[in-house]
N, C-alpha and C positions, 0 to 999 in steps of 0.2 A: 479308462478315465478316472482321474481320482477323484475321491470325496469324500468329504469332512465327517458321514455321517458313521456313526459307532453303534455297535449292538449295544441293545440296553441292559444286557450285564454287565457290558462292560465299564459303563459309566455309574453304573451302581456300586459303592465302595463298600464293602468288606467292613464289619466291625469288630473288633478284638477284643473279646472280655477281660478287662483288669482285675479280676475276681469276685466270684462269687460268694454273695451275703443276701441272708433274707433278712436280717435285720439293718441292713444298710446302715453297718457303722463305717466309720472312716476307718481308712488303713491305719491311722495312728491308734485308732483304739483296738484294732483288731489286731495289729502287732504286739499291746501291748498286753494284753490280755489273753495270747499266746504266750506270750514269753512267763506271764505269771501262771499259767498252764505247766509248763513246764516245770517250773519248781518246788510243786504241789507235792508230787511223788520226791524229792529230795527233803521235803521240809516232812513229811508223815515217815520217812526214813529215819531222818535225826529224830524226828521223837521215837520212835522204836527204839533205839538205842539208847538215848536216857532213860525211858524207862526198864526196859534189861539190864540195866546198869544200877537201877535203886537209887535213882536220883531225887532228890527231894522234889515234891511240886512248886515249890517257889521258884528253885534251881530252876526247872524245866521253863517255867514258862519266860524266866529272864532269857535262860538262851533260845528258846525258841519267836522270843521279840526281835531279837538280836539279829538271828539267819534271816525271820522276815524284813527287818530292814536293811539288811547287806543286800538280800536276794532283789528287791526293792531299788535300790541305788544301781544293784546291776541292770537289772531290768533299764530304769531312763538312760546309763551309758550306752544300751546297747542300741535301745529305738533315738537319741539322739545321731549315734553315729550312720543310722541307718535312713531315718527322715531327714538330714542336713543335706547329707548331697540331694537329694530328692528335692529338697524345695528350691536350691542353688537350682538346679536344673530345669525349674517350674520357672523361677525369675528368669531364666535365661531366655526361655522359649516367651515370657508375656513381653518380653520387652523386645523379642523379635515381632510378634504379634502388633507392639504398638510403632512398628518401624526406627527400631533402636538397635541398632547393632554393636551400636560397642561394648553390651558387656559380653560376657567369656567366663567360663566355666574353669577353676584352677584345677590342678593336680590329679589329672586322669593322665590313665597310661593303658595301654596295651594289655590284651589277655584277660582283663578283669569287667567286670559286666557295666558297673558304672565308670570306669572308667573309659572302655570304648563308648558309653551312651554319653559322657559329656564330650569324649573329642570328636566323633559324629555330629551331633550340635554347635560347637564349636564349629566345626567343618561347613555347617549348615550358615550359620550365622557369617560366616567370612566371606560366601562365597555371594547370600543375598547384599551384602554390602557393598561387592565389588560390583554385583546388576546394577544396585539403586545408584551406585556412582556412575556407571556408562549411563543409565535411563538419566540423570539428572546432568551431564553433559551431554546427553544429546539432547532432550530439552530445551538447555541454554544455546545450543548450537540451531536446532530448529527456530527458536526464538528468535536468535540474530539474525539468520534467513527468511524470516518474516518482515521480521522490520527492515530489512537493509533492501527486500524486493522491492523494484517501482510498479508490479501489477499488482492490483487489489485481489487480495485473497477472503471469502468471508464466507461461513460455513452456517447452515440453518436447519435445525432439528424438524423433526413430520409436524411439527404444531404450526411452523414456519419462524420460530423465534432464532434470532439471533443471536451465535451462538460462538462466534467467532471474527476476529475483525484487526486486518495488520490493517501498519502503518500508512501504507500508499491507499487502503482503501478507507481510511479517515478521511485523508488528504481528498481523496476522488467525491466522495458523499458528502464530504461537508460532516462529520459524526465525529463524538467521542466513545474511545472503547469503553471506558467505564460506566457511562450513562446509557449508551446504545447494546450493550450485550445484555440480553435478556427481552427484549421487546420484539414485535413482531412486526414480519415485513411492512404488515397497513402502516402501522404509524410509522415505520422508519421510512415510508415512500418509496420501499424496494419491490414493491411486488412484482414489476415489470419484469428486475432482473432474477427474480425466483422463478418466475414461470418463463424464464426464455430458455429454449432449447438449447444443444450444444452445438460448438460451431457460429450460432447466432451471433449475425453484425449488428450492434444495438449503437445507438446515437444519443449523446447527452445533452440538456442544456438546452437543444434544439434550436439556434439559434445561429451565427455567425461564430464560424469556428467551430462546431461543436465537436468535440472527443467523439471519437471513434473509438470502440472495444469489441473485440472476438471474446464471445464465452466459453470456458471449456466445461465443461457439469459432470461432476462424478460423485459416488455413492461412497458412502462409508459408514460403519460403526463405532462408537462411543461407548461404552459400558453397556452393550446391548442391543443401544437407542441407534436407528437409522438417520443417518443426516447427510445433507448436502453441500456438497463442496462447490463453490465456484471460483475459480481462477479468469481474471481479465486481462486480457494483452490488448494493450493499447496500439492500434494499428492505424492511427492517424498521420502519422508522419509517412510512414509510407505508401499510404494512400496519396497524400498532397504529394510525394514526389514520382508517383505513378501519372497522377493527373499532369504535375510541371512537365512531364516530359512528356507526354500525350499531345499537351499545349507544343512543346519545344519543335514534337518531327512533326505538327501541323503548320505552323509558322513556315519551320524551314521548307517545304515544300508551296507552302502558297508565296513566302516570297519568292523563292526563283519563280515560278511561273509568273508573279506578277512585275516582277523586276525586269523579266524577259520581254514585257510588254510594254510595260511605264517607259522604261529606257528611250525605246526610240519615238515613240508617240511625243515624249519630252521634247527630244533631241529634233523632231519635226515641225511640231508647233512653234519651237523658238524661230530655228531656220525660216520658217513662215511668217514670223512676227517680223524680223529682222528686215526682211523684202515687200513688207505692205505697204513701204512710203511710196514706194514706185506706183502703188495702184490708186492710190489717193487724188493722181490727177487725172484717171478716169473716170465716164460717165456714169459708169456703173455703181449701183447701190452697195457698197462693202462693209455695212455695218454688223450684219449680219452674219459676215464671215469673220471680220475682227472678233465681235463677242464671242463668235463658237473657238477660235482658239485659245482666247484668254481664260475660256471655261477649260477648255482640255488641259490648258497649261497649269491653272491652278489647281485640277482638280488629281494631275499625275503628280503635281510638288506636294499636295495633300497626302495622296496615296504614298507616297515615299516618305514623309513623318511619320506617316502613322506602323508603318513597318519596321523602320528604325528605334522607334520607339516601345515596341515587342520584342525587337532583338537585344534590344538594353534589357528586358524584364527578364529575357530567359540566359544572356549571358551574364548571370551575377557573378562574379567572380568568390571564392572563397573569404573569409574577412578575413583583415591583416591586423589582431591582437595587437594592443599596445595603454597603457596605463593613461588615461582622459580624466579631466576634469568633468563633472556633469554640468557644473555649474557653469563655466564657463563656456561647454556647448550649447548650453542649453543658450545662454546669451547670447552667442552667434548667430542662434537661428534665430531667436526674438528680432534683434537687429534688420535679419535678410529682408523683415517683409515688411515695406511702406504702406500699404495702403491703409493700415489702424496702428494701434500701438497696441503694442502684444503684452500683457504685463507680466512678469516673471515674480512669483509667491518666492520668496527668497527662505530657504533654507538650510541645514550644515549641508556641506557640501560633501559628494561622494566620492572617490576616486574608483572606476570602470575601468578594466581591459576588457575592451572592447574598440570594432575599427570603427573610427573615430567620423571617415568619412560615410561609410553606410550608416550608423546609428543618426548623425546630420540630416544623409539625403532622408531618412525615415521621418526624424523629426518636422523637417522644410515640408513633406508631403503632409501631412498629419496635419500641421500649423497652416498649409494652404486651404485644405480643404475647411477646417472651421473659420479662418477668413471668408472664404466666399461663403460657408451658411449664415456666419453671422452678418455679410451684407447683402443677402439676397432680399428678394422682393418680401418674400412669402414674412422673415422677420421684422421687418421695417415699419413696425408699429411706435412708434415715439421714443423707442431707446434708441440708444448709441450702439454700436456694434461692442462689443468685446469677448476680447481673447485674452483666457490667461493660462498661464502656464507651471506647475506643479508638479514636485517631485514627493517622496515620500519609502522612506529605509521599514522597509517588513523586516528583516535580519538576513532572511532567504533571498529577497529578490528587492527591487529596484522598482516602481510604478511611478511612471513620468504620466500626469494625468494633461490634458489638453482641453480647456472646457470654453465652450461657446456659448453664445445666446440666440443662435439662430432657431430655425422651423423645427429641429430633430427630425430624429428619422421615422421616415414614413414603413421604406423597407427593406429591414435590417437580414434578410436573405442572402441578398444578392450581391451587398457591398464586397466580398472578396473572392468576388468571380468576374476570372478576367475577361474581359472587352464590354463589361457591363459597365453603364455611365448611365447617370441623369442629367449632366451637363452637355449643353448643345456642342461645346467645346472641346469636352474631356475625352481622354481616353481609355478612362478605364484601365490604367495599368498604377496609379499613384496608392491605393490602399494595397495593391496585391503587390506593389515594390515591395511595401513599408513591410508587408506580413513574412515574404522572404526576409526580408532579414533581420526579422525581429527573430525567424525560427535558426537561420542561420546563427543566432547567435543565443540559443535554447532557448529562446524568450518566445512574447507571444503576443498579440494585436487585439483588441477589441472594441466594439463602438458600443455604446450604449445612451438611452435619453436619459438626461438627469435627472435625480432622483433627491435632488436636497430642495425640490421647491422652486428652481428657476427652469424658464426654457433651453432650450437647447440641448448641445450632444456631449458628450466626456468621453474622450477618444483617451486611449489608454496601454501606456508600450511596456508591457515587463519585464526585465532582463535579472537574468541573474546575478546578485551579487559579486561572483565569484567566477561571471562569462570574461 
């Protein structure tokens, strides 16, 4: 099994003496106070010589100024030539140090000791430039793939602060990255999703419709610092098409069986109806028998709406994309419905691809159902009924608002669960049409009570731009 861990010599590095000084002078002085070392015994030799020679003491001491400043000028040629490459090679390595790679070290070559130690650095420098180039395209490459995911990615150091946060998971929280990184779970109202395990199916919003997300939780290091990763996949959509089809092969099995039944029960009550005139001119009391067929009768033509009316919900066919006016669907469906006048907030108009007749039927349901809240009993306090109708361009998407003056919602659970009604009437299949094929069409369904200060509900359809 392998493992990361090292003997502790090994990671203990080695230090290499650059020479030894108890007076800890600089190499430059100690170079050059060598090299004037050096010329000591040359400069006591020329004077041995003038004077073996019977040189005058003036002579002597002219020339021996003379050697000491030639000796002198050799000396700085020789420690310039010597500390120049040396500090070249100091600037090369600070400016690698400060992650600068372009400079470069001139005129080394082979066989010679600075010059194999500049083109080694040199060597060094080329080859960190080429890392720091792949680490800063992959970066930008990482980056893009952040941004461009539709699952929320967001990373939280041991303290629990915020430390990490792409584009979808802005979008998901409602946050900014720049204001939001740095702060910790309490106040971003994330604690839920820090303390949820992995795997965990967590729900947002809580409400009608609420997102669905699978957490995936993994561990990682930072410069050190242990931190936490969560990746969210959104599994809402195939949840609801889990469920539509759950709904779809239960339908299809209680209608045959119930169609197997209604059918002739129908088909016998009529036959029955048809031959009661005959009994009418006897003694017998047949009122009795009359009402119990007209009950059966109307209650198998009941039962056969209301199944046909499921099989419409679950055969939605695919939409058939095509370039629509909003504005003037939208005034179609204003138009459809008599019983109030629907008023339409007139705005620029948008041009949608989108099918033209599902987006309608969505609208007509949507527009029915704030009709009847706004003339139900429970409203009916001294206003008028109204309905009006609103569009409004985000860039992204499309939100057709629907606002009433009726009772609001009592409880906003259960409105897009199908066979659920609170009308004596309904059948529970008009919010859950509208929601197909708002999703059909990536878009999305929501109810909510209004919040600008009036009664009632703001039914609300949003399509993408760009569906």
């Amino acid at each position: 099994m392998a493992s990361d861990e090292r003997p502790s010599s090994a990671r203990r590095r080695k230090r290499l003496p650059l020479g030894v000084s108890r007076h800890r002078l600089s190499f430059e002085r100690r170079l050059r106070i060598s090299l004037y070392l050096l010329g000591l015994p040359s400069l006591v030799l020329f004077w041995v010589l003038l004077w073996q020679h019977s040189v005058e003491f003036s002579v002597q001491c002219f020339l021996l100024l003379i050697f000491v400043a030639a000796w002198a000028l050799a000396v700085s040629f020789l420690a310039e030539q010597i500390t120049r490459p040396l500090q070249t090679l100091s600037n090369v390595v600070a400016a690698l140090r400060e992650d600068d790679y372009s400079f470069r070290a001139r005129g080394g070559r082979r066989n010679d000791a600075l010059g194999d130690l500049a083109l080694e650095i040199n060597a060094l420098a080329a080859m960190l430039q080429s890392q720091r180039a792949g680490s800063l395209e992959a970066m930008a490459l990482l980056e893009r793939v952040m941004s461009s995911m539709q699952s929320p990615v967001l990373a939280f150091d041991t303290e629990g602060r915020l430390k990490l946060l792409n584009t979808a998971g802005e979008r998901a929280f409602g946050l900014r990255g720049p204001t939001a990184l740095g702060k910790s779970a309490d106040v971003l109202r994330l604690t839920h999703l820090l303390n949820a395990n992995d795997d965990d199916l967590l729900s947002f919003d809580g409400g009608q419709q609420a997102a669905r997300w699978v957490v995936k939780r993994s561990n990682f290091r930072l410069r050190g610092v242990p931190h936490t990763l969560l990746v969210l996949s959104d599994v809402s959509a195939a949840l609801h098409e889990e469920e539509r089809t759950a709904w779809k092969r239960l339908i299809r099995v209680l209608g045959h069986e119930i169609n197997n039944s209604l059918t002739p029960i129908k088909s016998i009550a009529g036959s029955l109806r048809g031959r009661f005139t005959s009994l009418r001119t006897a003694t017998i009391d047949s009122s009795d028998f009359e009402s119990g067929l007209e009950v059966i009768e109307n209650r198998a033509e009941s039962l056969n709406r209301f199944l046909q009316a499921y099989r419409q919900l679950m055969g939605l066919p695919a939409p058939k994309l095509a370039q629509v006016s909003l504005a003037t669907l939208i005034e179609c469906v204003a138009r459809l419905e008599t019983r109030i006048d629907v008023a339409v907030v007139s705005t620029s108009d948008v041009v949608l691809t989108v099918d033209a007749d599902q987006i309608q039927q969505a609208l007509i349901n949507l527009t029915r159902n704030a009709v009847e809240a706004a003339l139900s009993c429970d409203s009916m306090k001294g206003e008028e009924p109204k309905v009006e109708i609103a569009w409004e361009n985000t860039g992204r998407e499309i939100a057709i608002s629907i606002l009433d003056n009726g009772a609001g919602l009592m409880n906003a659970d259960n409105l897009f669960v199908p066979f659920y009604t609170t009308k004596p009437s309904g059948t529970g299949i008009g919010l859950v049409l509208a929601q197909q094929i708002a999703q059909a069409h990536k878009g999305s369904v929501r109810l909510e009570n209004r919040t600008d200060g009036e009664n009632g509900c703001r039914a609300e359809l949003r399509l993408p731009h760009s569906a």
